[in-house]
C-alpha positions in Angstrom: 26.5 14.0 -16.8 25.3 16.4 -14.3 23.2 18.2 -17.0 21.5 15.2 -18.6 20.5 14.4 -14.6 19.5 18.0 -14.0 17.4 18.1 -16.8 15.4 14.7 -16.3 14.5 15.9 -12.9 12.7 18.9 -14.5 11.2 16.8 -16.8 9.6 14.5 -14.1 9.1 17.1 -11.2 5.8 16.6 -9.7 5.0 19.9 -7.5 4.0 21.5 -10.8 1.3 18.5 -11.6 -2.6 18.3 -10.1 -2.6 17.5 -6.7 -5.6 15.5 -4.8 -6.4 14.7 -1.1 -7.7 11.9 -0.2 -10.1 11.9 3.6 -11.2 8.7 4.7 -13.1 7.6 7.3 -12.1 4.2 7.8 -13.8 2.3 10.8 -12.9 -1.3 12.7 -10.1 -3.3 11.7 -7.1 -5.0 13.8 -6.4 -1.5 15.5 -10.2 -0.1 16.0 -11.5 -3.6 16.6 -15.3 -4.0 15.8 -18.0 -1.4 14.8 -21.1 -0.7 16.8 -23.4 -0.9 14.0 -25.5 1.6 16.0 -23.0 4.4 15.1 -23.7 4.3 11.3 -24.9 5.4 9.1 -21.3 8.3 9.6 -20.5 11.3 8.7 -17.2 12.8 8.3 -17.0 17.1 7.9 -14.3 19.0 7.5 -14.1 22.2 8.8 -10.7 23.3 7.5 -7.3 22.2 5.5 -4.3 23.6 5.6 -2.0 23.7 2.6 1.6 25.2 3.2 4.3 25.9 0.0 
């Protein structure tokens, strides 16, 4: 039993698979309320991410 369980979770391990982040810049809604249409159009830079293994 173990071996059969040890071996599907090799099989379906996903830190060896493609990885992709995902940045939004989401605006208004419940929590940010309206958007000054003034502010747009936006921009969002990134300076840095950090990745850690």
């Amino acid at each position: 039993m173990q071996l059969s369980i040890k071996r599907i979770m090799l099989t379906q391990w996903p830190f060896d698979k493609p990885h992709y982040l995902i940045l939004n810049l989401a605006m208004g809604g419940g929590f940010g309320g309206q958007v000054d249409m003034a502010c747009l159009p936006a921009t969002l830079e990134i300076e840095s991410i950090k990745v850690y293994q």
